[in-house]
TIMAR-286921 format. One record per residue: x, y, z of N, C-alpha, C, CB in turn. Coordinates in steps of 0.1 Angstrom, whole numbers, plus 2048, in hexadecimal, padded with zeros to 3 digits. Glycine has a CB too. Example, Ala and Ser with C-alpha at 12.3 -4.5 7.8 and 13.67 -1.06 7.14 Angstrom:
BEGIN
8847C784E87B7D384E8847DF84E8717D385A 8807EA8478897F584788180084F88D7FA839 
This chain:
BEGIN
44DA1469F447A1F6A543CA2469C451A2B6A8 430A2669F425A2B699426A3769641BA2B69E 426A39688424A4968141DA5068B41CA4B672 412A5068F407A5669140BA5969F3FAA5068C 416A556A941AA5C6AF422A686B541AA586AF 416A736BC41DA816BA429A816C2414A8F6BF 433A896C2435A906CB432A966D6436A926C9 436A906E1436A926EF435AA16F7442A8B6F3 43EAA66F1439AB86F942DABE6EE44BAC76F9 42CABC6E0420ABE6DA414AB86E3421AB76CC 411AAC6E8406AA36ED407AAF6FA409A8F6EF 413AB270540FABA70E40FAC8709417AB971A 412ACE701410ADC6F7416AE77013FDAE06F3 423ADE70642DAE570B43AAE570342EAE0718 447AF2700453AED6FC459AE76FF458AF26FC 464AE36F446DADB6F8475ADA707475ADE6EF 476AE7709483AEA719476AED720492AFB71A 464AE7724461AEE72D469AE973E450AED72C 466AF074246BAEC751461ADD759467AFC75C 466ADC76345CAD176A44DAD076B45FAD0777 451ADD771440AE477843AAE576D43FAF5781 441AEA760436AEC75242FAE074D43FAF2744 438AD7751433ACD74B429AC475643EAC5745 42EAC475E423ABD767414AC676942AABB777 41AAD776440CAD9766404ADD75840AAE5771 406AD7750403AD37443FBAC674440EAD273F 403ABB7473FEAAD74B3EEAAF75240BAA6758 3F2AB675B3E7AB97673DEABA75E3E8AC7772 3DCAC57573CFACA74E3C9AC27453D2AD5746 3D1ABB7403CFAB37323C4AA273E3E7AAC727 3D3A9C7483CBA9074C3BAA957533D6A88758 3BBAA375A3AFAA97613A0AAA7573B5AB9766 3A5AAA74C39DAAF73F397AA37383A7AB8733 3A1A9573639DA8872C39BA7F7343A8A83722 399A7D74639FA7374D38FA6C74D3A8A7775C 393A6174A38AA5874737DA5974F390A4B748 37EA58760371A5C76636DA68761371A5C775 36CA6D75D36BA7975A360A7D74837BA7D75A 369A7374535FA7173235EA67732366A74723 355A5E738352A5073A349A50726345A4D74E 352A4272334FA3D717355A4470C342A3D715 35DA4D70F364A56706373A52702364A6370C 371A436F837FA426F1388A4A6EE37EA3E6E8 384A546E938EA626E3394A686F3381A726D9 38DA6A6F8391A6D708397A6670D389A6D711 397A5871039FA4D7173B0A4D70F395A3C713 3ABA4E7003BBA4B6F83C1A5A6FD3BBA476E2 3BBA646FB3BFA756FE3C9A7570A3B0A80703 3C0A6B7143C9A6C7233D3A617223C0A6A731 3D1A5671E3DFA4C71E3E8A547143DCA3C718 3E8A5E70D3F5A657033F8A6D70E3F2A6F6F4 3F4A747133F5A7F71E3FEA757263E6A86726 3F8A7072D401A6573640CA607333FBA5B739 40DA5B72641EA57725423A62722424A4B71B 41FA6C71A427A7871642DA8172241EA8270D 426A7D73242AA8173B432A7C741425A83741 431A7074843CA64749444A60741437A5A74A 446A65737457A6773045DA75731458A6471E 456A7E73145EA8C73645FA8E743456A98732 45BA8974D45BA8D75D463A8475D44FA8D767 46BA7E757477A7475A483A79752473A64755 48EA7D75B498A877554A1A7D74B4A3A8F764 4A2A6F7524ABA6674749DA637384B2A53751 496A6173948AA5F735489A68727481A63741 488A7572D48AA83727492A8371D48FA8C730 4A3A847214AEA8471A4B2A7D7114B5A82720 4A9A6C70F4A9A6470949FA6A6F94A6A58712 495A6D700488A746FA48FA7B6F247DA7C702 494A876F4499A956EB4A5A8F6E649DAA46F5 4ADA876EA4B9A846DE4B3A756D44CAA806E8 4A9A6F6D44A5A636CD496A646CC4A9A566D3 490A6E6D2481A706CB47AA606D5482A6F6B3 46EA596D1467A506D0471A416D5462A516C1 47BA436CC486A376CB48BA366D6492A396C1 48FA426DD499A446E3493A3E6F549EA566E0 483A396F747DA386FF475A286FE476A456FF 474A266F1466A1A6EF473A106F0458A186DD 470A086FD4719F86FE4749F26FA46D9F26FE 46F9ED6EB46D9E66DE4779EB6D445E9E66D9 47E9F66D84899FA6CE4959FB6D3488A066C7 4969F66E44A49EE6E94A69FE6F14B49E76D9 49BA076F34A2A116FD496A137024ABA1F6F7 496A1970F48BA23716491A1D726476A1E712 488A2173048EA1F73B486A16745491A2B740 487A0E74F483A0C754485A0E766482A0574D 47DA0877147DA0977B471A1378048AA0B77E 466A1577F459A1A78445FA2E77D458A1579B 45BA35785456A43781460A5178244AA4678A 46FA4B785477A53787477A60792478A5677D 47AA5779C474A617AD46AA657AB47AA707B1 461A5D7A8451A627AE449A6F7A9452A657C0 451A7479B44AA8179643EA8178B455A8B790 43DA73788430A7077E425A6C787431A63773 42AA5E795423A6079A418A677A8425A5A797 425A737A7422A7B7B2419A847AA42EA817BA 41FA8B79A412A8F795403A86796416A91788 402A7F7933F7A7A78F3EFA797993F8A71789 3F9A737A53EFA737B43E8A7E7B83F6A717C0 3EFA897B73ECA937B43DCA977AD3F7A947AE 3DAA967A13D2A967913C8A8D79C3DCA8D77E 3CCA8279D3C3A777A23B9A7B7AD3CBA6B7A6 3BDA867B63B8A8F7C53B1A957BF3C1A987CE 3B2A9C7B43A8AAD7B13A0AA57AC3AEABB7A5 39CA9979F393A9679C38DA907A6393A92794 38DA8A7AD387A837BB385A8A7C438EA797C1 388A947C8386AA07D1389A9D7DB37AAA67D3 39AA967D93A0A937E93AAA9A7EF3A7A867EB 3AFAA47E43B7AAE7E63C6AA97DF3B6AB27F5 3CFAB47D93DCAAC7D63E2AB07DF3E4AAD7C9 3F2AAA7DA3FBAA67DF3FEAA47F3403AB07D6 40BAA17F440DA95800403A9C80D420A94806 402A9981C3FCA9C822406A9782F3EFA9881F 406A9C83940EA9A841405A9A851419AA583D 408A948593FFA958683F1A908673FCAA486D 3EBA8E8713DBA868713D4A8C8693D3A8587D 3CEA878613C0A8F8533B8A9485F3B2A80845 3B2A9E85A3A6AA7863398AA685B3ABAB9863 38EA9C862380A9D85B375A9F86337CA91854 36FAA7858360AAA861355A9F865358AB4858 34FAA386D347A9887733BA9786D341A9E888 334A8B86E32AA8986731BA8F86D32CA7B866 317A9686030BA9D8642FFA9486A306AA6859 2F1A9A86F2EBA958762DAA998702F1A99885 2D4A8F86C2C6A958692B8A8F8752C2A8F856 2B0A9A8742A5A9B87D299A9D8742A8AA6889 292A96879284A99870279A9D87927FA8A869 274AA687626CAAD88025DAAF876275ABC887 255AAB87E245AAE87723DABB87C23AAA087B 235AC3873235AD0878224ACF870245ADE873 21BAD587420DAD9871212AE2865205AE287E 203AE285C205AEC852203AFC8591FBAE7846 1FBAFB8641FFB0E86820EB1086F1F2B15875 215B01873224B0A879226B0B86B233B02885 228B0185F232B0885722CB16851237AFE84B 221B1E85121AB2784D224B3085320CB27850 221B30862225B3C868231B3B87121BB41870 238B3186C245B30876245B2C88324BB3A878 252B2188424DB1D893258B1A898243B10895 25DB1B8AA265B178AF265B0F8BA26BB1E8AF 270B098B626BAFA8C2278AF88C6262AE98BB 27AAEE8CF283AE48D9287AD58D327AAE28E9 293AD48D0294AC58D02A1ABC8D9297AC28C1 29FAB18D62AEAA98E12B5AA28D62A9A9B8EE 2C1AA88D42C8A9E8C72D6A988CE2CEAA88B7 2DAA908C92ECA8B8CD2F3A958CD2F5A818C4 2F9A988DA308AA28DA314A958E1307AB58E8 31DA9C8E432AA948E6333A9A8F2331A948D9 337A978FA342A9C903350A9390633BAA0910 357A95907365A9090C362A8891736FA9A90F 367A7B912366A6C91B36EA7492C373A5A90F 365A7293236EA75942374A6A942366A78952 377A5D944380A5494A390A5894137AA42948 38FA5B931397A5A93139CA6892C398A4F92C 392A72931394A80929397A8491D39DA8492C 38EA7C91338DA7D90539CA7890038AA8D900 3A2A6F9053ACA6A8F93ACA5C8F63BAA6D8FC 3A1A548F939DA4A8F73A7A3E8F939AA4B8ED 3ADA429043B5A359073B1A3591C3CBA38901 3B7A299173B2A2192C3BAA2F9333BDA0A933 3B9A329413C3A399443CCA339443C3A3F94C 3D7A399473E5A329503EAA3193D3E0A1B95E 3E3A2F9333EAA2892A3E7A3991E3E2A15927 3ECA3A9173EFA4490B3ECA3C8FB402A4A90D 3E9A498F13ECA3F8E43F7A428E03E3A418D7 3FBA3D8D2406A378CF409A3B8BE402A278D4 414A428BA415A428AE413A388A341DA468AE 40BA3689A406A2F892411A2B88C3FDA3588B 413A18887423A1788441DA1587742EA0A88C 414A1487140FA10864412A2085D3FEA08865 40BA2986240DA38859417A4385C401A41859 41DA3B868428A42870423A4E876434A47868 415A53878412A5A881407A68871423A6088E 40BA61866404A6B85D3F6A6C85C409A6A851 3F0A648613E1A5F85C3DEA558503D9A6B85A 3E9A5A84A3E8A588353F2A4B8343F1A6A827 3F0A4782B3FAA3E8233F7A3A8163FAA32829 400A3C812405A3A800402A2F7FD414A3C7FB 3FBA2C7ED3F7A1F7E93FCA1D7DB3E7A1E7EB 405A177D940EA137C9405A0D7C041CA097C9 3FDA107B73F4A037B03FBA0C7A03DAA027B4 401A00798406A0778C40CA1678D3FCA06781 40BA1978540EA2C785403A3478C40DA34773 3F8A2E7913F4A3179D3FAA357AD3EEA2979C 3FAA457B33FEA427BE3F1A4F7C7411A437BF 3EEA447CD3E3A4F7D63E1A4B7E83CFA4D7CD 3DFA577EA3E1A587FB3D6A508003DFA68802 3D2A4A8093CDA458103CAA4281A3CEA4280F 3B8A498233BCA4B8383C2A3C8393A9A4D848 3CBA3B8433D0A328483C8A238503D7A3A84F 3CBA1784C3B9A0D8503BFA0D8623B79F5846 3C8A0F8643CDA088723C3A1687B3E4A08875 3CAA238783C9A2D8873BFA3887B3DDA36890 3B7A318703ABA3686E3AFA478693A0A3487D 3BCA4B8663BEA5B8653BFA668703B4A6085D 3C2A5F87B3C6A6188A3D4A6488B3C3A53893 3DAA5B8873EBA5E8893EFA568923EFA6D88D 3E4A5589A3E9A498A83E0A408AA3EBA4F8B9 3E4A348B13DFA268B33E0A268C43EBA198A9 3D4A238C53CFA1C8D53D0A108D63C2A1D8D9 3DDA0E8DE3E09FF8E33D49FB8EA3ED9FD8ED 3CEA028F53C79FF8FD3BAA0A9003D19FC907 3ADA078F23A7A0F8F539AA0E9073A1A0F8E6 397A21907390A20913383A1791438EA2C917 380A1291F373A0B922365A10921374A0792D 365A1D92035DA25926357A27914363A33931 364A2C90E35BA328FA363A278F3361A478F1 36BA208F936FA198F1375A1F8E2365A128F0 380A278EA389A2B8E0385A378D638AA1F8D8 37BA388DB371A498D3378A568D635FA4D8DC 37AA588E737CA638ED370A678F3382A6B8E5 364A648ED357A6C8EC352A698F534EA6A8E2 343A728FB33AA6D8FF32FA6F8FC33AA6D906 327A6A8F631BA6F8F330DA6F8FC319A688EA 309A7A8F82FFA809062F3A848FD306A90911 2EBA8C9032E0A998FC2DCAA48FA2DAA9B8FE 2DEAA88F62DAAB98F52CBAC08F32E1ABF8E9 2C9AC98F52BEAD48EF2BFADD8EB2B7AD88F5 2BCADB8E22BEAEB8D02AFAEE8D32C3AE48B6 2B0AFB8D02A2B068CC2A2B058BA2A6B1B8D2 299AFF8B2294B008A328CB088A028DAF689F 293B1589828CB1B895287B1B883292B2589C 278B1587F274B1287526FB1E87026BB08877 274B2186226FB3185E262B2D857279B3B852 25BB3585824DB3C850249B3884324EB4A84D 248B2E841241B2882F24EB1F82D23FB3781D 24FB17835256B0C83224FAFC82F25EB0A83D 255AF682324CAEE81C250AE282224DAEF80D 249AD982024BACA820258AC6819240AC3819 262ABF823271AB8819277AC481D271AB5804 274AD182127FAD782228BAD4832278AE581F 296ADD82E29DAD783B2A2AE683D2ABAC8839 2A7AE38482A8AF18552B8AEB85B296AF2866 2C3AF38592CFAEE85D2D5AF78662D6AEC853 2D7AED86F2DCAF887E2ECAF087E2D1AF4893 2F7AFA87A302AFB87A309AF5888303B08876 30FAE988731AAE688D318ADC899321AF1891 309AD8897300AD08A1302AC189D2EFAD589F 309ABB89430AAAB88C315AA589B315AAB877 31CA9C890325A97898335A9E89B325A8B894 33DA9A8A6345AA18A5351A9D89A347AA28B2 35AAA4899369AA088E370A99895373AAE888 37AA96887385A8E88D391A9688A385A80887 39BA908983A4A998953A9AA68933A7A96890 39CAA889D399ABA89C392ABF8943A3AC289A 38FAB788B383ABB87E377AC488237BAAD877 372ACF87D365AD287F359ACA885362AD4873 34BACD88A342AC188A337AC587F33BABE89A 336ABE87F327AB887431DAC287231DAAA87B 314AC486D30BACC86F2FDABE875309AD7860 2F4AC98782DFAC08782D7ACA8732D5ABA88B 2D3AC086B2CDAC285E2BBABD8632D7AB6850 2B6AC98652A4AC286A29CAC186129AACA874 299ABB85928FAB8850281AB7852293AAE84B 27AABD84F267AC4850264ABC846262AD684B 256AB885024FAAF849241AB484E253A9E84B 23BABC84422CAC084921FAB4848227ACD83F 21CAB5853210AAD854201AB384C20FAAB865 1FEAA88461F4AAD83A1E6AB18441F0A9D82B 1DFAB98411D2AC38471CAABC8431CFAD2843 1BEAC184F1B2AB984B1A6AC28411AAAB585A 1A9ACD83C1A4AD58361ADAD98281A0ADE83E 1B7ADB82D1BEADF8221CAAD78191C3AE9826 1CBAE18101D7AD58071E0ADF8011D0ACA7F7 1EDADE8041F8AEC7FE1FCAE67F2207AF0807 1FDAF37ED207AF07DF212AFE7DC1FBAEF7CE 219AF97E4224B047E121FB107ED222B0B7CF 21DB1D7E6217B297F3208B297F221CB3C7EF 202B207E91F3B217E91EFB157EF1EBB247DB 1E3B187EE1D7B0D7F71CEB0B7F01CFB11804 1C6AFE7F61BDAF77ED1B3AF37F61C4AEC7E4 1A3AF57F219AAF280018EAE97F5192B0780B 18EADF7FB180ADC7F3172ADD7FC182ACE7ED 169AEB7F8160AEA80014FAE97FB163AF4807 149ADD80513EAD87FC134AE580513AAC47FC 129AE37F711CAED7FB10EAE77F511EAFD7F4 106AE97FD0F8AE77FA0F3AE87EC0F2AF0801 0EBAE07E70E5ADF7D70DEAEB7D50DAAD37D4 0D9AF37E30CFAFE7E30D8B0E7DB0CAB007F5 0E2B0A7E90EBB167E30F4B177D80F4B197ED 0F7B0F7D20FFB0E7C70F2B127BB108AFE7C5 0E2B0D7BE0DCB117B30DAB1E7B40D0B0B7B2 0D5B247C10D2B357C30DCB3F7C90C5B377CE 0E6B357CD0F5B417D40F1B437E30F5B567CC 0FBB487E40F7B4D7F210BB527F90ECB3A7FD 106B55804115B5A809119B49813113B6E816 126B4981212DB3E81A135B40822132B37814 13AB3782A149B39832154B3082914AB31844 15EB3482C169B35828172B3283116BB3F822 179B26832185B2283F191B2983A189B11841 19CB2D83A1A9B348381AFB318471A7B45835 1BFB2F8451C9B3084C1C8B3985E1D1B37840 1C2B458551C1B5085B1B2B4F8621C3B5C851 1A9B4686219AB4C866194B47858198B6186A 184B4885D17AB48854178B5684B16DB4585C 171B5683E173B63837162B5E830184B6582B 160B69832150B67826151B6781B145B72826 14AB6180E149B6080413BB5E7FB151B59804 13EB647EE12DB647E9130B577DE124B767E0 128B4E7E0124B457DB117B487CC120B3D7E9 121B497C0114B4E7B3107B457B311BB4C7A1 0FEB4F7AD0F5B407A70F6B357A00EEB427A1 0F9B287A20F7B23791106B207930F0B30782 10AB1A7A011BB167A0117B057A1127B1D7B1 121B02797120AF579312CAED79811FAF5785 12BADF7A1138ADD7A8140AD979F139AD47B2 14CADC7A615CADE79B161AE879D15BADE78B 155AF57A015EB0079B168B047A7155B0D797 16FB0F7A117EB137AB17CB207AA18FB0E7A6 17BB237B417EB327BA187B337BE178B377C3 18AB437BE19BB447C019CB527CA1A5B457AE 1A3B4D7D71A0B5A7E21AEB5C7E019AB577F4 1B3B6A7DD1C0B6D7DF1C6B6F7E71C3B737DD 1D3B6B7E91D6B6F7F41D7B6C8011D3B767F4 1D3B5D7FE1CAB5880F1D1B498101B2B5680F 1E0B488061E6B3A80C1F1B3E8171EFB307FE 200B3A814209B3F816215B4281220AB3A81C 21BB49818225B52816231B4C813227B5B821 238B46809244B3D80424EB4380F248B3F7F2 25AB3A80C264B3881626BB4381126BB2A817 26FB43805279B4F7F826EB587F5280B497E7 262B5B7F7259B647ED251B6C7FC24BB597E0 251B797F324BB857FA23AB867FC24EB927F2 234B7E7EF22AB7B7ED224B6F7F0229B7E7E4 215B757F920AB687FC204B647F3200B69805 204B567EF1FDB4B7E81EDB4D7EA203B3C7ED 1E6B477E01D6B457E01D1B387E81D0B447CF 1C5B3B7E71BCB367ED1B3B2E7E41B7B3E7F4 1B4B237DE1A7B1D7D519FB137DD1ABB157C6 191B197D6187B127DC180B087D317DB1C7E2 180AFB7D1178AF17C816AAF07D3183ADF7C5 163AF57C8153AF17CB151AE27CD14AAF67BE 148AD97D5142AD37D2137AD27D7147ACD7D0 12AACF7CA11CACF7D1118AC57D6113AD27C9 114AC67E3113AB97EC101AB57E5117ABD802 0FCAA87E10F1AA97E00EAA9E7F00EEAA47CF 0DEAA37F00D6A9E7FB0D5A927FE0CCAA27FA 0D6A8880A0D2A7E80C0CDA7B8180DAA77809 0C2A718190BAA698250B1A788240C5A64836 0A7A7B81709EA8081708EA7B81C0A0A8280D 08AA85821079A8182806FA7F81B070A8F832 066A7982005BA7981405AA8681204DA72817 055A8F819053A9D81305EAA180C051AA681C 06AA9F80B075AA7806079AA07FA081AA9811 076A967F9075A8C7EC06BA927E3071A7C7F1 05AA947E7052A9A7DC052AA87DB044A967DE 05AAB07E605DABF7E1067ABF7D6062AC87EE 073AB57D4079AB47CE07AAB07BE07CAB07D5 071AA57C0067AA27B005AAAB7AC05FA927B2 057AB57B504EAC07B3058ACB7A804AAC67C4 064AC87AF06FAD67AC077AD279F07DAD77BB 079AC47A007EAC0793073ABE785085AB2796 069ABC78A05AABE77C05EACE779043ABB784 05FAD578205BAE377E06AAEA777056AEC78C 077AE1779080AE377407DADE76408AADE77C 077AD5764077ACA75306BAD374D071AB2755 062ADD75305BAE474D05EAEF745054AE6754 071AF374A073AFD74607FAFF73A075B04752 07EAEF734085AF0727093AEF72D083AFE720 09BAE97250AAAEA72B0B2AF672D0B3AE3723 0B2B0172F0B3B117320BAB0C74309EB1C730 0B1B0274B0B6B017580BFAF47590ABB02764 0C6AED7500CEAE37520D9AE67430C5AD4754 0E3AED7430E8AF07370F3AE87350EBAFE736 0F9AE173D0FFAD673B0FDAC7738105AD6742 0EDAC673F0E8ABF73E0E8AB972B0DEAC5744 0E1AC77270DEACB7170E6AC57110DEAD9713 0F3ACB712100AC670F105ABE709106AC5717 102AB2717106AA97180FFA9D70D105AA8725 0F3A9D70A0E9A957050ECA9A6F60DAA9870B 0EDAA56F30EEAA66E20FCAA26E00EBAB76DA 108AA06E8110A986E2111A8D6E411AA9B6E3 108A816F0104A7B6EC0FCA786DF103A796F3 0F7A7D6DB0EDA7B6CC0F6A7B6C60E1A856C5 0FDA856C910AA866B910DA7D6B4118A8D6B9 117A756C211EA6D6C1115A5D6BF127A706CC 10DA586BD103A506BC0FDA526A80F7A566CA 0FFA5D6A10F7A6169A104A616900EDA6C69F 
């Protein structure tokens, strides 16, 4: 026997005389805490839970136990001509563990009795919406799958004349128990699916469903600054349950269709709007497209394209936020084309009288050229 083996109620850091329940819910904590899915790659973890594990499976075994407290180690290991055999001693290691094995898996513990009850599988809809419904909210009409009770056979999915039939594989539980080593975990049943009963003779009509599926019409109501990707969930509209289970929910997922003017980012907007070489040199007042209508705007002298103006207040109104988003405007200076002869030499008239006036009227121009030199020099 290896020194470096502790003691067994030490490893569950329970006393000597704890009771059953102490120790199994001891076990619980320790396997819940080291269990291998759980600390994936974590040697110290893996060995943490195999101590836990036999230190449980020799105490949840009353001959097991007895042997334990009057011979310690000896009185149990194999290899020293004592310990016990025949699997887990009535099923309390591995009824714990099946147990342990449910909470980390999120199947629920211990036994289960009558047909499992599950919810219907939900239902998604994708619905495309303009950038002014999602602005200002919108409601609409759709046709999704609903379900009603098979008339031939009145929702019980068998031919008439004929009934179902208790399940001889789970005996009518839905579940069935699966022995793999000290492994023992529940399982829906493969025959009657977690039904409890078996259709000798499913109906013609659903073929064993009960169902029928048909159409409906739901009213969608899309709130006010809803974004692209987002989803809108109308409660209890999916598919239906089983075995009396809840139904599903539908789940509508918004997909805004991109604008021919604009571009969202979040509650603000983005407009790129081009302007005349004239007005960007001398200003002038402009229009302004917004959500809401056109808005006037003064255009400075001496606006150079690129720039961004910023109208407050003139995107939209977020889905969670009290406050309306901006409005930016990217300049760009549109320059002239398919010029007349006259508009060509008014133009080289206009540009001599610009080169007459010193770089003062091209300052990026300037700029630009002495760091060329720099960089040359």
């Amino acid at each position: 026997m290896p020194k470096s083996k502790r003691d067994f109620y030490e490893v569950l850091g329970v006393a000597k005389g704890a009771s059953d329940d102490e120790l199994k819910k001891a076990y619980r904590k320790l396997a819940m805490k080291y269990h291998p899915d759980r600390n994936p790659d974590s040697k110290t973890a893996e060995a943490q839970f195999k101590e836990a594990k036999e230190a449980y499976e020799t105490l949840s075994d009353p001959n097991k136990r007895a042997a334990y407290d009057q011979y310690g180690h000896a009185g149990v290991d194999p290899s020293m001509g004592g310990g016990f055999g025949g699997g887990f001693g009535g099923g309390g290691f591995a009824d714990a563990f099946g147990d342990i094995f449910g909470d980390i898996f999120g199947q629920g513990g211990g036994r289960h009795s009558g047909p499992q009850v599950y919810k219907g599988a939900d239902l998604r809809y994708n619905m495309g919406i303009t950038l002014e419904q999602a602005a200002e909210g919108y409601t609409t009409q759709i046709r999704v799958p609903s379900w009603s009770d098979c008339k031939p056979c009145h929702g019980t999915g068998a031919e008439p004349v004929t009934k179902a039939e208790k399940c001889s594989t789970c005996d009518g539980h839905g579940q069935v128990r699966v022995q793999q080593g000290f492994f023992s975990m529940q399982q829906t049943c493969p025959k009657c699916r977690g039904t409890g009963e078996y259709i000798p003779k499913p109906c013609k009509t659903c073929h064993g469903t009960g169902k029928h599926k048909e159409q409906k019409t739901l009213e969608i109501k899309i709130p006010a600054g809803i974004d692209d990707g987002m989803r809108v969930r109308s409660v209890g509209n999916g598919e239906p349950g089983i075995n009396g289970g809840p139904s599903g929910d539908l789940y509508v997922e918004v997909r805004v269709k991109p604008h021919k003017v604009f571009e969202r980012d979040g509650s603000d907007l983005h407009v790129h709007l081009p302007i005349s070489f004239a007005t960007a040199a001398i200003g002038g007042e402009i229009e302004v497209p917004t959500l809401s209508g056109r808005v006037e705007f003064e255009i400075p002298e001496g606006t150079q394209t690129g720039k961004t103006f910023r109208l407050r207040h003139k995107g939209i109104k977020g889905l969670r936020s009290t406050l309306v988003g901006d409005l930016f405007v990217h300049i760009l200076v549109e320059t002239p084309v398919k010029l007349t002869d006259d508009q060509k030499k008014l133009l080289r008239q206009f540009d001599e009288s610009l080169k007459s006036g010193g770089d003062k009227h091209s300052p990026q121009q300037k700029g630009w050229f002495e760091g060329v030199k720099n960089f040359f020099s």
